[in-house]
Residue, then its C-alpha position, 0 to 999 in steps of 0.5 A: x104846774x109848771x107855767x102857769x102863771x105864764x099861762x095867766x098872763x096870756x089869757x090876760x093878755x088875749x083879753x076877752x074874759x068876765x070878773x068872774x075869770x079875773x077873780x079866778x086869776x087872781x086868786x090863782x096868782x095869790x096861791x101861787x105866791x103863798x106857795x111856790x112850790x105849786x108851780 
């Protein structure tokens, strides 16, 4: 999964999405930082 958290920051970055989205991205942030081997 190479990306994405260049991917989530472009999303951020267009703007556009609800709380439930920022939620979701956060989420994904946490987990990629817990377990960097996902990446």
């Amino acid at each position: 999964m190479s990306g994405l958290a260049e991917d989530l920051d472009a999303i951020a970055a267009a703007g556009g999405y609800d709380k439930t989205d920022a939620v979701v991205e956060e989420a994904v942030r946490e987990l990629l930082r817990r377990r960097p081997e996902l990446r």
